[in-house]
C-alpha positions as CSV (number, residue, x, y, z in Angstrom):
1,X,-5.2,7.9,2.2
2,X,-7.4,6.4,5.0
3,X,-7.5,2.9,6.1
4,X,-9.8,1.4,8.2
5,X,-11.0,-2.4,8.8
6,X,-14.6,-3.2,8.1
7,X,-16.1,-6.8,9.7
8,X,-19.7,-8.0,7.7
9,X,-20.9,-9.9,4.8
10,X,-19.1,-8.3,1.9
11,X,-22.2,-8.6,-0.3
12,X,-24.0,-6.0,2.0
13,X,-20.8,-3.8,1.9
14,X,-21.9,-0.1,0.2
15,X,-19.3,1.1,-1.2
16,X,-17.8,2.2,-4.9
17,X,-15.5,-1.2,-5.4
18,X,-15.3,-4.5,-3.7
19,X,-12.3,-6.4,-4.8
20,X,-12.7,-10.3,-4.2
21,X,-10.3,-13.3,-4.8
22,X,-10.6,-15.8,-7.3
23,X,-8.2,-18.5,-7.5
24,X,-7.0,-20.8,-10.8
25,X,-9.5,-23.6,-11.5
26,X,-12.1,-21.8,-11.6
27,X,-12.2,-21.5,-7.8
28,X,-13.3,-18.9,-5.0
29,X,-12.3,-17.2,-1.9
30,X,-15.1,-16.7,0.9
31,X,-15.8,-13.8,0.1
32,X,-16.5,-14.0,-3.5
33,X,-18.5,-17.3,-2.7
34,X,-20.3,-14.9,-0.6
35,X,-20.8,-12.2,-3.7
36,X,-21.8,-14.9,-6.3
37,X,-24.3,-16.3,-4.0
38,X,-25.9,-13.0,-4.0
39,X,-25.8,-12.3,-7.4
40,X,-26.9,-15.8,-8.3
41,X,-24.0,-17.5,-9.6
42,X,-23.0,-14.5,-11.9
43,X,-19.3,-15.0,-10.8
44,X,-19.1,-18.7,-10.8
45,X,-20.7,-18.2,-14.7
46,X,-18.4,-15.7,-15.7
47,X,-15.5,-17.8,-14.6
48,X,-16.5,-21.0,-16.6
49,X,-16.9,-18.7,-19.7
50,X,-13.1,-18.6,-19.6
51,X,-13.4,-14.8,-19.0
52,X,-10.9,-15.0,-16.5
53,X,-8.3,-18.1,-15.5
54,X,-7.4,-16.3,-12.1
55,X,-4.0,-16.2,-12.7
56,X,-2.0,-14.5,-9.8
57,X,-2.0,-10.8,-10.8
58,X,-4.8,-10.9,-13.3
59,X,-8.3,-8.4,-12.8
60,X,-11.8,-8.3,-14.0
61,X,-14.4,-5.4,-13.1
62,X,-17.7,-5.9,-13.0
63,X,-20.5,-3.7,-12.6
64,X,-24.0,-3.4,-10.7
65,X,-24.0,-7.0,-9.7
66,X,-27.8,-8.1,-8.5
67,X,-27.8,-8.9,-4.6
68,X,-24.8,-6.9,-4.3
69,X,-24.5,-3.3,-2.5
70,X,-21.2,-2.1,-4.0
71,X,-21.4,-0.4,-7.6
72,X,-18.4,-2.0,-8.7
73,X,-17.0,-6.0,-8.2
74,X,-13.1,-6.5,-8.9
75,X,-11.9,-10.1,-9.2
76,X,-8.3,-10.3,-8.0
77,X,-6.6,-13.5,-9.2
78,X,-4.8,-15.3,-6.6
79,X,-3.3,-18.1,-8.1
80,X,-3.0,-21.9,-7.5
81,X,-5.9,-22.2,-4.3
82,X,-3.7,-23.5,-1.4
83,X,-0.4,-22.6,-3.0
84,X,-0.6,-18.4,-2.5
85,X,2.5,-17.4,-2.2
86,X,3.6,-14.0,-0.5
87,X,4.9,-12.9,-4.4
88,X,1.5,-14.1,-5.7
89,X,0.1,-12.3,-2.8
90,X,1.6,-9.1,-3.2
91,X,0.9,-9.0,-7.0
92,X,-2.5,-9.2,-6.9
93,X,-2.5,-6.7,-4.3
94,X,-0.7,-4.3,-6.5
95,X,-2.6,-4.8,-9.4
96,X,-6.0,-5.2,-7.5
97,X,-5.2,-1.5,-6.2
98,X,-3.8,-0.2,-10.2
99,X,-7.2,-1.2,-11.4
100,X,-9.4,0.8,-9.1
101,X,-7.2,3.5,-9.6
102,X,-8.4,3.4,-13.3
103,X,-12.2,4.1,-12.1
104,X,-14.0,6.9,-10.6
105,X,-14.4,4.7,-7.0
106,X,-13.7,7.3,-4.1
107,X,-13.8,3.7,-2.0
108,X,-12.7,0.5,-2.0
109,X,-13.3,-2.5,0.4
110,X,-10.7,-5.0,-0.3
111,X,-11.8,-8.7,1.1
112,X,-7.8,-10.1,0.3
113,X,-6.9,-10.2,4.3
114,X,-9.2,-13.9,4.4
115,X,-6.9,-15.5,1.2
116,X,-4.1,-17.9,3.4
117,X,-1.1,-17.6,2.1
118,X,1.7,-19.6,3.0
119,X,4.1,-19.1,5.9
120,X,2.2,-15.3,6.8
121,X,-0.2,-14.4,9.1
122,X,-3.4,-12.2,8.5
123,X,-1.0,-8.9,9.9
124,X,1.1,-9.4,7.0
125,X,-1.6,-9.9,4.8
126,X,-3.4,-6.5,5.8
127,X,0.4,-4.7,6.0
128,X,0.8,-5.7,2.1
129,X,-2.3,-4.0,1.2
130,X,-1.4,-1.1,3.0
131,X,1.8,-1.0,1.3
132,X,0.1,-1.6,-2.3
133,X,-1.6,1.0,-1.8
134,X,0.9,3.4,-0.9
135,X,3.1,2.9,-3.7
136,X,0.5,2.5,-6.2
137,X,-0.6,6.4,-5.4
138,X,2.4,7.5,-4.9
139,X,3.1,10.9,-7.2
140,X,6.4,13.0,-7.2
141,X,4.5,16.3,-8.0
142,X,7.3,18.8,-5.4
143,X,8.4,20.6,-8.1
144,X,5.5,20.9,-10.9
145,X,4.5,24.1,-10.8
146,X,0.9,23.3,-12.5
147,X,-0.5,20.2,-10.5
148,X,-2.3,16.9,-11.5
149,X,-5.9,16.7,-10.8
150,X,-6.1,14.3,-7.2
151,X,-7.0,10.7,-7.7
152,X,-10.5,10.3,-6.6
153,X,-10.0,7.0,-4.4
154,X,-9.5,8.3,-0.8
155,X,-10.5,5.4,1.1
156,X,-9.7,1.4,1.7
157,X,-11.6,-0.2,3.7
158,X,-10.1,-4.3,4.4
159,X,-12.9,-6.1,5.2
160,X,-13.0,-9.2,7.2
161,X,-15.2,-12.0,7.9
162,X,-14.8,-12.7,11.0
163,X,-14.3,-10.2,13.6
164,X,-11.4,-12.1,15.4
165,X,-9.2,-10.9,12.8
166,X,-10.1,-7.9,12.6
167,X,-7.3,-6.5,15.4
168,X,-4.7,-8.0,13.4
169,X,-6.1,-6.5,10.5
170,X,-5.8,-3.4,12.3
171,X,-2.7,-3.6,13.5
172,X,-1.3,-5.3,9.6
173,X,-2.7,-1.5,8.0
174,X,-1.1,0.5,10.4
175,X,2.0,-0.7,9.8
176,X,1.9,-0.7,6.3
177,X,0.7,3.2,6.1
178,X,3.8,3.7,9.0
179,X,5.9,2.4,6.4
180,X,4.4,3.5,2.9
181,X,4.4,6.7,4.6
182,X,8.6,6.5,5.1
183,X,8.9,5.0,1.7
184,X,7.3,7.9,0.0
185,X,9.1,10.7,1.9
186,X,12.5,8.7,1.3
187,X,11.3,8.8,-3.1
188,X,10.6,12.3,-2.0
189,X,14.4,12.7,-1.1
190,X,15.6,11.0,-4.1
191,X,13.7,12.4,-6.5
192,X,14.6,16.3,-5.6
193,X,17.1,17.9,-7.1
194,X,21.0,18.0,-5.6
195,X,20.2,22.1,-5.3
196,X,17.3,21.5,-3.4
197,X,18.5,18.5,-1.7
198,X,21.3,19.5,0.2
199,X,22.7,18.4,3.4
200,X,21.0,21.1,5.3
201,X,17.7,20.5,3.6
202,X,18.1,16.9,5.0
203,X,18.7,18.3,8.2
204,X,15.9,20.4,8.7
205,X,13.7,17.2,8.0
206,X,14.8,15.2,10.1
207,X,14.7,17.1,13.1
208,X,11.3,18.0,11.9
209,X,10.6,14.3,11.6
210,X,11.8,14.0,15.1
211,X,9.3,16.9,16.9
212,X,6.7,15.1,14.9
213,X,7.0,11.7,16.6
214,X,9.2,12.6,19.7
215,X,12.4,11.1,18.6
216,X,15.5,12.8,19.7
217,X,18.3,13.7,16.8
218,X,21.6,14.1,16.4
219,X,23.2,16.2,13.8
220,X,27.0,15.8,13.0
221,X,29.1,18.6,11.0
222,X,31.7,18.8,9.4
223,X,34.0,19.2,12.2
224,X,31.9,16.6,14.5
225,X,32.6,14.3,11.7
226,X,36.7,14.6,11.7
227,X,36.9,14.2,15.0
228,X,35.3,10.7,14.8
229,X,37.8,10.3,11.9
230,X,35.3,10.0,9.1
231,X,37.2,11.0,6.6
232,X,36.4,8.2,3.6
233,X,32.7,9.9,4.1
234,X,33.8,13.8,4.4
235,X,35.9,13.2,1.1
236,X,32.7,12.5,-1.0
237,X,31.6,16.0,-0.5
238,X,34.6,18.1,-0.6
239,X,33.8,19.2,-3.4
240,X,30.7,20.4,-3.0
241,X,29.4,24.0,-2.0
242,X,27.8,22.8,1.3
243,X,30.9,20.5,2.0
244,X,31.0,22.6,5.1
245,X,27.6,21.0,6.0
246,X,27.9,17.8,5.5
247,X,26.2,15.9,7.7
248,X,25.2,12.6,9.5
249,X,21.8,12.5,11.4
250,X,21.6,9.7,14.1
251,X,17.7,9.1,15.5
252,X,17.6,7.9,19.2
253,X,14.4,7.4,21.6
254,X,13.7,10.9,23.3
């Protein structure tokens, strides 16, 4: 997945999904102020339909908006306006993510990183998003021999409105891939099989891991191990054919 930061008026944003927030009370965030000025009040009169309450986790796609680039307009709801909290926050990240993922859009520009949320800066904001994202497309497909056909969304873009966010916007999404990233290779672990997943296999990973990103690794055996007097630890696996590898991997700066 890519993730890059995009800084202008979302409404000229072309793109295959846009997802705005909408708060409770029929209120909205910047950015979809920005989108139903553009469209002429099209949001403002779906929202006092009752169509949507913007509930904090709650979506509604629209389509081919007049005044509006992107082919697609996602309302995210946010919540109480003024009382986001990170939960709130996070859930309509998640679900604003699950419903693209539902549509053909190879792109999405997500304008959430402007909603203030209590106690968190706009980082946090952009690292949640990342971290949506990453779990919402992660797939354990290692040992399927006949794979699923890719998801078609390849891209999210955050957008901003104002460019002196925009580094911490940055620096928010690169975190949150960092760490989706580790989160997906440690479901990866779990979700392998003991035969596959054996202490060796673990091994061979994470001294991978480590020429990868120049971290330098220790690997304790067996007999490393009961010389430190680990022997609570070494008992778990005595049973086990690879007992004599059983290991303990310690990551240090190189």
């Amino acid at each position: 997945m890519e993730f890059s930061t995009k800084v202008t008026a979302p409404e000229n944003l072309a793109c295959a999904c846009i997802a705005v927030g909408v708060f409770e009370a029929q209120k909205l965030s910047v950015a979809a102020q920005s989108l139903d000025r553009a469209a002429g009040g099209q949001i403002c009169a779906l929202l006092e339909s009752g169509d949507m309450d913007g509930k904090a986790g709650t979506t509604r796609l629209l389509y081919h908006l007049p005044g509006i680039a992107a082919e697609r307009v996602l309302l995210v709801g946010m919540g109480k306006d003024a009382k986001v909290h990170s939960k709130d926050y996070r859930d309509a990240a998640r679900a604003a993510v699950a419903a693209i993922l539902d549509t053909g859009a190879i792109d999405v520009c997500l304008y959430l990183a402007g909603v203030s949320v209590s106690g968190h800066h706009t980082a946090w904001k952009a690292r949640q998003l990342a971290l949506a994202a990453s779990d919402a497309l992660y797939r354990f497909e290692h040992m399927k021999s006949k794979k699923p056909a890719p998801r078609p969304l390849v891209r999210i873009v955050a957008g901003v409105e104002s460019r002196r966010d925009a580094r911490d916007v940055e620096r928010g999404l690169g975190q949150g891939s960092a760490i989706g990233a580790g989160m997906g290779l440690a479901r990866d672990l779990g979700n392998l099989p003991a035969n596959v997943c054996t202490p060796s296999y673990l091994a061979k990973k994470a001294l991978k891991l480590g020429k990868q990103w120049k971290l330098g690794v220790e690997v304790l055996e067996r007999a490393d191990m009961e010389k430190l007097g680990m022997g609570a630890l070494l008992s778990v696996a005595r049973g086990s054919l690879e007992s004599r590898k059983f290991i303990v991997i310690r990551y240090h700066r190189a």
